[in-house]
N, C-alpha and C positions, 0 to 999 in steps of 0.2 A: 737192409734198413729195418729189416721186422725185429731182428735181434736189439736193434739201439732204442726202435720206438718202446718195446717192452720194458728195458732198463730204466729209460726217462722215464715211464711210470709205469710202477710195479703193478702189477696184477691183472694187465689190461689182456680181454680176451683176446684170441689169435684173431676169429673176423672182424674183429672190432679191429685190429691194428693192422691188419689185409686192408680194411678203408684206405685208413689215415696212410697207409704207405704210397698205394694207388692214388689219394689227393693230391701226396706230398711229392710225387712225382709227378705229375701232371703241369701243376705247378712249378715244378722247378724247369721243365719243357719250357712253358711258356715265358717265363723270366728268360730263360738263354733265348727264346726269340724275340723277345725285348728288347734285349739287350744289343742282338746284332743288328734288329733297326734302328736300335741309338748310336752305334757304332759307326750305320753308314750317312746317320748323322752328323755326325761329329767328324767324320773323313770328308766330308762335304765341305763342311765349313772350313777344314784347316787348307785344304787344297784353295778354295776360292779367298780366301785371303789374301794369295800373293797375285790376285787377280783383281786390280781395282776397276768395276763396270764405270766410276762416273769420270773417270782416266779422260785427259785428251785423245789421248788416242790407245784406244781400248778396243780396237777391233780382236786380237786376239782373249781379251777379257768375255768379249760378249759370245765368243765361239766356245771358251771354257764352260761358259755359265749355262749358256742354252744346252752343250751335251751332256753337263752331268745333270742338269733338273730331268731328264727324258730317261736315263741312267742309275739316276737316281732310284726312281721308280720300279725299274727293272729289277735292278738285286733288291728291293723292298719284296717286289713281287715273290721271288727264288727264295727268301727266306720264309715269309709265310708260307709256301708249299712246303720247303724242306722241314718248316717246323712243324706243318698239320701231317706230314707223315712218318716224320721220330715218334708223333705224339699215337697217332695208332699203331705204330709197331709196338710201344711199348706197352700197350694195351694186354697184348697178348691171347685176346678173345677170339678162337677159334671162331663163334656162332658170327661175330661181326664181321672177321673178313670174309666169311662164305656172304654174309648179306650186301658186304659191300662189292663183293663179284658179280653177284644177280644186279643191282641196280645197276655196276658199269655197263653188263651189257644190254640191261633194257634199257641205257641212254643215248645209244646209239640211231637209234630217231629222233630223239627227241635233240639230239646235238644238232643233226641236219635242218631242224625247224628252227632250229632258234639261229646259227648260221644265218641261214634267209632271213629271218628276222631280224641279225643285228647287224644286217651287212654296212650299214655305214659308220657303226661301234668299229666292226673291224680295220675298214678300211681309214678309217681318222688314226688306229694304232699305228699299222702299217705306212701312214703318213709322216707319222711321229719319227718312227723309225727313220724315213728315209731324208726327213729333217735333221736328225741329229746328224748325221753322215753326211748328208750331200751340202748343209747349210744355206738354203734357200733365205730363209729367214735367222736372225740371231737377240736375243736379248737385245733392249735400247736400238733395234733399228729404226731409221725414219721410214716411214713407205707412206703408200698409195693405195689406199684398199677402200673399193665400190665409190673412188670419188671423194675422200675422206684420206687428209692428212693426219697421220698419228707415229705413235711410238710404240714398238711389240713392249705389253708391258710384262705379261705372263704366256705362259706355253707350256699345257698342262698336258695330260696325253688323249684328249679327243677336240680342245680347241685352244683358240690362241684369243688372249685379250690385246687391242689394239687402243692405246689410251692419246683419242683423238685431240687436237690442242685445245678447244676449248673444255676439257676438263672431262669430254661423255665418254663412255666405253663402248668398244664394238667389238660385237662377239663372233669370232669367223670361226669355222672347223678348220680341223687341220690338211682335211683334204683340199678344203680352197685353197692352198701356198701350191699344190702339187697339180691340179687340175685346170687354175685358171691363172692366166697372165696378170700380174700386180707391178708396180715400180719399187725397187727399192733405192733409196737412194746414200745408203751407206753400205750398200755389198761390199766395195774392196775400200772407200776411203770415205769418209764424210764428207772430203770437200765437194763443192759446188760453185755453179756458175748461176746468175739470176739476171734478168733485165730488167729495164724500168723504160717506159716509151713516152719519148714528147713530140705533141703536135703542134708546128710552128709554120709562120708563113714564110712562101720562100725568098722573103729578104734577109731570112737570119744568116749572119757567116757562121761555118761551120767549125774553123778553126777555136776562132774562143772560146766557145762551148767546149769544144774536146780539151783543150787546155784547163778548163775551169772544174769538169770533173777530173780530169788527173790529180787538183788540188784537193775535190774531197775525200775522194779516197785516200791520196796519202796522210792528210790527218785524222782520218776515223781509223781507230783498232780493229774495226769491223774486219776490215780488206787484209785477205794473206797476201798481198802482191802479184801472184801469179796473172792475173787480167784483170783489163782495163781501158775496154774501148768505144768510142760512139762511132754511129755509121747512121748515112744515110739509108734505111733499108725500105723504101717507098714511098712512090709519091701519090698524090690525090687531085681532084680539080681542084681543091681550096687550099690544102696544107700539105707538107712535107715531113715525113714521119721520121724521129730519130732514137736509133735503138742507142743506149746506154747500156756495157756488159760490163759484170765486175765480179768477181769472185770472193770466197771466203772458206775460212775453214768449216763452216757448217749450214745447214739450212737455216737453222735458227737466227743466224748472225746475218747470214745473206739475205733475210726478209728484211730485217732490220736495217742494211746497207741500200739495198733497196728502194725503202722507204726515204731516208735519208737523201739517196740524193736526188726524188723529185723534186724532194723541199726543198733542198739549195738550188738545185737547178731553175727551176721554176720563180724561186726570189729572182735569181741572177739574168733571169730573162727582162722579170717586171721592170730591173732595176734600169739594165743598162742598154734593152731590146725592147720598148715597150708596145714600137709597131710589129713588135712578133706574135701578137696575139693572131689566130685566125677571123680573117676579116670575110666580111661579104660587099663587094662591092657596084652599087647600083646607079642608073646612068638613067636621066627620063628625056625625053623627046624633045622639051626646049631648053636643055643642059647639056652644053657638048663636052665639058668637063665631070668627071665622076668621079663619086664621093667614097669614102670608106667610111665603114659603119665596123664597127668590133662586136659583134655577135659573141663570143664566147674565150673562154680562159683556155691556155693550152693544158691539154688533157694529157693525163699519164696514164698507163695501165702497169 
């Protein structure tokens, strides 16, 4: 290169053009490791393309997306090392690598300290790691974390952002997915089962009601069809509990079904059951007939 820089301009001393070679290499170092970060940029994105995460059903989307962000990383990593030591071999400076051999081995304490010191730096890596592989969590999952419904929105390599429904963010390390028991509830499918509970007295017939939710679900979109049943699951001194189970293709949708058919159910009581409300029933000493008093509305949870 010193032959070309001297021609491009005449007259230029040898150390003077010993610099600019030494610049001019350095820099061209660094553009080739630029360039292979943008490489595995850009291999990123063409791969994830045929990988649509907001898919109905994306479970192998959200397995693609979460190993290569973690992977990502990785050969990010492998290239700035391979490219910080092109860049000193090409250095050529005897006196540097003898000084960078003394300071290897005086770091060998100082490794062991900082080790202790960063021991939960390392172990959220080694988390990382064993998330991409074993798939504990994935991109768009729904989970259960510290009590808190949300969605994995990010998974970077020391924590995972968790974007709870109403809108806040929770910040967990990586080691939490590997150390402490969490729900997820799209590991192998989205779908889901939800109940809705009514408290009625025990005059109500059971049958209509179970016929009456068969009718909301089959006209809400909500319902994949899979289930669809009520049941007597308890009874009390005052009311009789009735569970409503219904399925859907998502949690999201099953809240919403849910919700749905308290409402209808709860009309369909007012309407057509209206001594189904839970009553309390009170009797005085010169009444040998007693009375019902309606105390309260049938409750749902």
């Amino acid at each position: 290169m010193l032959p070309l820089l001297s021609g491009l301009v005449p007259g230029l001393l040898p150390p003077l053009a010993a610099r600019l070679e030494w610049l001019v290499r350095i820099l061209l170092i660094l553009a080739g490791g630029w360039l292979a970060i943008g490489g595995v940029y850009v291999f990123q994105a063409i791969l994830l393309r045929r990988f649509d995460i907001t898919a109905a059903d994306n479970l192998r989307a959200r397995r693609v997306h979460t190993q290569m962000q973690f992977f990502r990383r990785i050969l990010i990593a492998i290239v700035v090392l391979l490219d910080g030591g092109i860049l000193l071999w090409s250095l050529h400076n005897h006196d540097l690598w003898k000084y960078g051999t003394g300071l290897l081995a005086s770091a060998g304490l100082a490794s062991l300290l900082l080790a202790a010191a960063a021991k939960s730096t390392a172990s959220n890596l080694i988390a990382g790691l064993q998330i991409a592989l074993s798939e504990p969590i994935r991109m768009d999952d729904v989970v259960i974390v510290e009590g808190e419904w949300g969605r994995i929105e990010q998974i970077t390599s020391t924590y995972v952002v968790v974007r709870i429904w109403d809108e806040r963010r929770l910040i967990v390390p990586l080691s939490y997915f590997i150390e402490t028991p969490f729900q997820n509830w799209t590991r192998s499918t989205s779908q889901i089962m939800g109940t809705a509970f009514l408290y009625v007295d025990y005059s109500v017939p059971v049958e209509p009601l179970r016929q009456h939710l068969q009718q909301i679900v089959a006209q809400s979109p909500l319902w994949d069809g899979r289930v669809c049943g009520l049941q007597v699951t308890n009874l009390s001194e005052r009311t009789m509990e009735l569970r409503c189970l219904v399925s859907s293709p998502s949690s999201g949708e099953n809240f919403d079904l849910r919700c749905l058919v308290r409402e209808e159910m709860i009309a369909f009581l007012r309407d057509h059951y209206p001594w189904a409300l839970p009553t309390l029933r009170i009797q005085s000493a010169s009444d040998s007939k007693p009375e019902s008093k309606h105390v309260s509305t049938p409750d749902a949870s």
